[in-house]
C-alpha positions in Angstrom: -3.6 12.4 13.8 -1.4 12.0 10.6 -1.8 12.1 7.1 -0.3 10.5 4.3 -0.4 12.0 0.8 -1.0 9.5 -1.8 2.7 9.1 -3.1 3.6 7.2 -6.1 0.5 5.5 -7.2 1.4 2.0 -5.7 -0.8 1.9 -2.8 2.8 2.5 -0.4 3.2 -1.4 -1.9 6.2 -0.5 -3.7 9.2 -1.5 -2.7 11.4 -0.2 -5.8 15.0 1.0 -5.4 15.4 1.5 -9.1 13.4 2.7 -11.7 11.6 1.0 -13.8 11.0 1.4 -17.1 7.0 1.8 -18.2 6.5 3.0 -21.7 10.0 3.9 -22.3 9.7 6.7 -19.1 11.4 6.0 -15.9 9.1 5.3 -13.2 10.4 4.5 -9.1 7.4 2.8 -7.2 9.0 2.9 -3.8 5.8 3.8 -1.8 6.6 1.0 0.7 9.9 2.8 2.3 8.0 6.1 2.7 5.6 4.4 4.6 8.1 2.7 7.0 10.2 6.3 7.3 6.2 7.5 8.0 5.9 5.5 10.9 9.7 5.9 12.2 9.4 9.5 12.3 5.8 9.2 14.6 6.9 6.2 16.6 8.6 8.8 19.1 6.1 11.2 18.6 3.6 8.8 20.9 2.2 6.3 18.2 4.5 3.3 19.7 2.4 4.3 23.0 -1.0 4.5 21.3 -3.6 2.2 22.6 -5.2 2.0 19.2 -4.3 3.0 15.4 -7.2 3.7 13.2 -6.6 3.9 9.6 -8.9 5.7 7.3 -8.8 5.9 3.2 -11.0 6.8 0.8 -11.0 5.3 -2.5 -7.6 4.0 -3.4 -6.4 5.5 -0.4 -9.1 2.8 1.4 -7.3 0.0 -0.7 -4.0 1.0 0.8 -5.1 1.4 4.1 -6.2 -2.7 4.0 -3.3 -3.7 2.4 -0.9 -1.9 4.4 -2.2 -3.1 8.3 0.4 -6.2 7.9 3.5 -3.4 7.2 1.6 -1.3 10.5 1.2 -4.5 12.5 4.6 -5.3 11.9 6.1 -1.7 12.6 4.1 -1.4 15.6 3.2 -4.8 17.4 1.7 -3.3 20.5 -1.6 -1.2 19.5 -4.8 -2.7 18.0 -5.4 -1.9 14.7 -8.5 -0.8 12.9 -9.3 0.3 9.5 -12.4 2.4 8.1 -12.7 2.3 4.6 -14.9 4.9 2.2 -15.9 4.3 -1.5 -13.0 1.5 -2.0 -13.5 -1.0 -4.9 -12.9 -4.3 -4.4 -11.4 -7.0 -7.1 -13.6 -9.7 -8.7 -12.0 -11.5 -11.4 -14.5 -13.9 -13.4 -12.7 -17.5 -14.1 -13.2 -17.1 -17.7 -10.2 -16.4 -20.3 -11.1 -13.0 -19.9 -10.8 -13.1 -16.1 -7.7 -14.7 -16.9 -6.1 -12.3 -18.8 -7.5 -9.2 -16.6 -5.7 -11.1 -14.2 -2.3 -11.3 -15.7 -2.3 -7.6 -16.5 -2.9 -7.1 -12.8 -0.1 -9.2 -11.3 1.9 -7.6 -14.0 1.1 -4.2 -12.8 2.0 -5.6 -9.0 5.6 -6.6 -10.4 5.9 -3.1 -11.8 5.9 -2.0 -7.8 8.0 -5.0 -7.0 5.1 -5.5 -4.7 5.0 -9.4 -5.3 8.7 -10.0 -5.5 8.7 -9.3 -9.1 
């Protein structure tokens, strides 16, 4: 078993080699590399030989476990892969203007990670 601490608030989506400037303060949302470095340093360890790889989060961490089983399936092709999520919230924009703009503050706070390519 391993844990990850929750890192730099990006749900290990960010894939920052920079900072960024929010507010005027520097921020560096570079969640992403941990996680690969993460699974390089337990590949050898026996996880590349793992028959299965259960991923558990509570909360935000639940978010980040979803999100993140393309990075693990990628990074380790040969085990099945399973996620158990606790308390997680889950998105539900209306299609009203409000919806709309709740949804451009969101894919705004995404390009802050440079999760979306942004």
């Amino acid at each position: 078993a391993a844990m990850f601490g929750y890192c730099d608030g990006s749900l290990f989506l960010g894939q920052r080699r920079r900072s960024t400037l929010v507010g005027g303060k520097p921020y560096l949302f570079s969640g992403h590399h941990n996680l690969v470095q993460y699974i390089a340093r337990l590949r050898p360890m026996g996880l590349e030989d793992a028959a299965t790889v259960l991923v558990v989060g509570a909360g935000t961490g639940g978010i980040a476990a979803v999100l993140n089983l393309w990075v693990l399936r990628k990074l380790l092709p040969g085990p099945r892969m399973l996620a158990v999520v606790e308390s997680a919230a889950s998105v539900d924009v209306p299609q009203t203007a409000e919806g709309v703009e709740e949804s451009r503050r969101m894919t705004m706070a995404l390009s802050y990670w440079d999760a979306i390519g942004g």
